[in-house]
C-alpha positions as CSV (number, residue, x, y, z in Angstrom):
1,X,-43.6,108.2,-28.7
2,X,-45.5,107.9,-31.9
3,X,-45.6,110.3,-34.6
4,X,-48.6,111.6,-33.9
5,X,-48.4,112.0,-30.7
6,X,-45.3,113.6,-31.0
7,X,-47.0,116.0,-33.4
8,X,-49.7,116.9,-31.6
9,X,-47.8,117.6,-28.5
10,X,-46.4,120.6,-30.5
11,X,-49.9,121.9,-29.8
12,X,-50.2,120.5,-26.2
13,X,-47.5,121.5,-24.2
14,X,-45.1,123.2,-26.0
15,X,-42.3,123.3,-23.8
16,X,-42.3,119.6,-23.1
17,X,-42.2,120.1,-27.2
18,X,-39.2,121.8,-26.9
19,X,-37.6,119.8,-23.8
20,X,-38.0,116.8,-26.0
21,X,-36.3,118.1,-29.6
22,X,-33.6,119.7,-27.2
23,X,-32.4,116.3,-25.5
24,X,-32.7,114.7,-29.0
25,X,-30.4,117.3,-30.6
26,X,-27.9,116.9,-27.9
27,X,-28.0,113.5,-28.3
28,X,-27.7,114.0,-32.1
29,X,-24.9,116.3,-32.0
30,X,-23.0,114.2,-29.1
31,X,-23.4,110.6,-31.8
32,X,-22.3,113.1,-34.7
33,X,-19.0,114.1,-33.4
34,X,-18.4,111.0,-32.1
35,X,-18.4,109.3,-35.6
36,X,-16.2,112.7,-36.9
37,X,-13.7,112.0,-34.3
38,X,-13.7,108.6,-35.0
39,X,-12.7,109.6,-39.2
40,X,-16.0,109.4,-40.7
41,X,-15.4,111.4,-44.0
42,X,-19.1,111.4,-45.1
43,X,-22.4,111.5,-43.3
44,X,-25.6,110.6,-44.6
45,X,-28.3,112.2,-42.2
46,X,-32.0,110.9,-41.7
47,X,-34.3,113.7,-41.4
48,X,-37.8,112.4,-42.9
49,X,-39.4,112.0,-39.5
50,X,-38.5,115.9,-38.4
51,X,-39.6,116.8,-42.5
52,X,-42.7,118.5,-43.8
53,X,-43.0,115.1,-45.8
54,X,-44.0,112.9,-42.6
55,X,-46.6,116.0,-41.8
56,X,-44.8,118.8,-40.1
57,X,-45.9,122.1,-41.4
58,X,-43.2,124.0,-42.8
59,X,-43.6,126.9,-40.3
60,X,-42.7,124.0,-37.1
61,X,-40.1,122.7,-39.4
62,X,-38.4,126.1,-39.8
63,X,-38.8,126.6,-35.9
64,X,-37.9,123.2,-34.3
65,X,-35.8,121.3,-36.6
66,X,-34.1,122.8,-39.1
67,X,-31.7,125.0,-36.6
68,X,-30.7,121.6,-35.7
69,X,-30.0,120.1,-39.3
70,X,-27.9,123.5,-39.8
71,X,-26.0,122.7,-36.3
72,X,-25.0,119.2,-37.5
73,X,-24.3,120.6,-41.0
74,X,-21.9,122.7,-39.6
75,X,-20.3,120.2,-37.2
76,X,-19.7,118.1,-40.0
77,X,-18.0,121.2,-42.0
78,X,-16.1,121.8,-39.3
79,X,-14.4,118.3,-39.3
80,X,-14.1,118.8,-43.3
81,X,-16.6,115.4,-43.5
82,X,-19.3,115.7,-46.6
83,X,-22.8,116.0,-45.4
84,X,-25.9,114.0,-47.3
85,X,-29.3,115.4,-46.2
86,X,-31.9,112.4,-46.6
87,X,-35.8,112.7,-47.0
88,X,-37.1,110.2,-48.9
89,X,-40.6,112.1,-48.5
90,X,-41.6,114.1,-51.1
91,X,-39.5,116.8,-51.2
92,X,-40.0,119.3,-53.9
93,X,-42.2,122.2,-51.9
94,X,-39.2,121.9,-48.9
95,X,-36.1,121.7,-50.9
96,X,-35.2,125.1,-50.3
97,X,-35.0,124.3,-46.4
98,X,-32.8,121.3,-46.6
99,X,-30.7,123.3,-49.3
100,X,-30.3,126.2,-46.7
101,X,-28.7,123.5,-44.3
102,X,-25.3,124.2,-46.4
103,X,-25.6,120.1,-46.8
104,X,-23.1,118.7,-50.1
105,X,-25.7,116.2,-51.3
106,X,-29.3,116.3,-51.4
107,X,-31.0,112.8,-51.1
108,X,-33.4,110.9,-52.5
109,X,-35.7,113.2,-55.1
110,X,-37.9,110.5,-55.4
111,X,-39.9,111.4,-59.2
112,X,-43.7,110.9,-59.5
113,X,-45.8,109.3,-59.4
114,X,-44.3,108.1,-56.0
115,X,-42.4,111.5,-55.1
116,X,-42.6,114.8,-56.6
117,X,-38.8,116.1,-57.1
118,X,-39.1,116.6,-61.1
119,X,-35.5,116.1,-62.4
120,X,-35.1,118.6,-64.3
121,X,-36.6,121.1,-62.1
122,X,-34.4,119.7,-59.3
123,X,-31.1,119.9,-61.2
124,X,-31.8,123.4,-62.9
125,X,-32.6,124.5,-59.1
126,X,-29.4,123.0,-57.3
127,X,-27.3,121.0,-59.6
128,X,-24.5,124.1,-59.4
129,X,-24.8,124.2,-55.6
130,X,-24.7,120.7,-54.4
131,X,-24.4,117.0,-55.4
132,X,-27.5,115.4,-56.3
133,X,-28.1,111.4,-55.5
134,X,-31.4,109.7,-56.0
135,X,-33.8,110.8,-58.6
136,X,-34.9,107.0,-59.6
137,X,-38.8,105.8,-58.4
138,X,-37.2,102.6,-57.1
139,X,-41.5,100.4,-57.2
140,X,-42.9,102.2,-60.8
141,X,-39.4,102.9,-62.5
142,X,-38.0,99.5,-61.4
143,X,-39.4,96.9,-59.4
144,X,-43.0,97.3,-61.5
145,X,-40.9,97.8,-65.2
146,X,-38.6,96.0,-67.5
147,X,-35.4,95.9,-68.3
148,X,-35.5,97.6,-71.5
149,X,-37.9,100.3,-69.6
150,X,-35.5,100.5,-67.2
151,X,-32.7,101.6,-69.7
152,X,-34.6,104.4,-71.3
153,X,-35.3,105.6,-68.1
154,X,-31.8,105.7,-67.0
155,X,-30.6,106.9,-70.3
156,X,-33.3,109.8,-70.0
157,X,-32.7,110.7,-66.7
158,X,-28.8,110.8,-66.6
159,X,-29.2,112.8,-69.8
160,X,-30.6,115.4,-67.2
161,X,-28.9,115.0,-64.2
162,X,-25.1,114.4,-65.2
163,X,-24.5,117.4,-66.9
164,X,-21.9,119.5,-65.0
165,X,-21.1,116.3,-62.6
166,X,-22.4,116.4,-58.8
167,X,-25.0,114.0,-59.4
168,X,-25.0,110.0,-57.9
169,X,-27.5,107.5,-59.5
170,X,-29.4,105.5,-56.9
171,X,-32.7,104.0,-56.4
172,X,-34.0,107.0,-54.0
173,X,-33.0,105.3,-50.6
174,X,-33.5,101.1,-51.8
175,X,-34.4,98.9,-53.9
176,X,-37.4,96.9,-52.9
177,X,-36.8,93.3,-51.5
178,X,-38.8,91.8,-54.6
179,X,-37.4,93.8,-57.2
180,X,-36.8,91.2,-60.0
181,X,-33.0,90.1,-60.4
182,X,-33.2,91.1,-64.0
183,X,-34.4,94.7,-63.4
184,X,-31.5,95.5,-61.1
185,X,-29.0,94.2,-63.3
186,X,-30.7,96.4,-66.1
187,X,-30.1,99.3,-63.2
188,X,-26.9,99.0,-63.0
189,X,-25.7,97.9,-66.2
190,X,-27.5,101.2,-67.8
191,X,-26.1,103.1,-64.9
192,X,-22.7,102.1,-66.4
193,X,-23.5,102.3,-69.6
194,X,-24.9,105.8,-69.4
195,X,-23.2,106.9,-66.6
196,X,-19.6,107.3,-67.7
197,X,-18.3,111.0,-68.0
């Protein structure tokens, strides 16, 4: 079903609505626990198409989704595994929901101009209650700069975030395909060079 379809069946027939989120979660919950059984020690969970980002109201959120994300957060816990909560929408209004999850990382706070987590917003908010991984505009603060942009930007924004630890560097879900060879070598060899506690 397309998004918007899906979307606007929330209004249409709410039960089907419902019928259709349930026999996902199940689902969800069933593939989880099979990858806990089988040893995974870390999950990274893809929730931008349930998210306010991808155009759920926060209210619907609340109601349909995020009782699931908790679930799964808790299955996780429950088999001592780490849990990464992923949108890679813009996040900052909805932060508090994911945070509520009890998740261990919060992924990708994605900076403007192509997100809106601000860094130091996002770190004074959460960086004592959870790990923080993304944070890096991966088209304006990479594949569209320079390599000596690049390294101020890292330098200034692990000045921020790695304060107090819990924080992973990363390109806020990829890099793009074209990104120029130079500029990820810039990425990581600032990461390093910055990076080091």
């Amino acid at each position: 079903m397309r998004q918007d379809d899906f979307m606007m069946l929330y209004y249409d027939d709410r039960e089907a609505f419902r019928e259709i989120v349930e026999i996902g979660a199940r689902a969800m919950m069933r593939e989880t626990r099979t990858l806990l059984e089988a040893g995974f020690e870390v999950l990274q969970s893809w929730w931008f198409y349930t998210s306010p980002s991808s155009g759920w109201s926060p209210d619907i959120y609340e109601e349909m989704f995020l009782p699931h994300a908790i679930k799964q957060v808790q299955l996780a816990h429950e088999y001592d595994a780490l849990y990464i909560y992923y949108d890679d929408g813009k996040i900052d209004r909805f932060s508090d929901f994911y945070v509520s999850t009890g998740a261990d990382c919060l992924m990708t706070m994605t900076p403007p101009p192509m997100g809106d987590a601000d860094p130091a917003t996002m770190k004074r908010k959460y960086g004592d209650d959870l790990c923080l991984m993304g944070g890096i505009d991966a088209v304006n603060e990479v594949y569209l700069s320079s390599p000596d942009r690049i390294r101020q930007m890292v330098q200034h924004r692990l000045a921020i975030y790695k304060p107090g630890g819990a924080y992973i560097m990363d390109g806020s879900n990829s890099l793009v395909y074209e990104t120029p060879p130079e500029n990820v070598r810039a990425l990581a060899d600032a990461g390093r060079e910055f990076g080091r506690y």
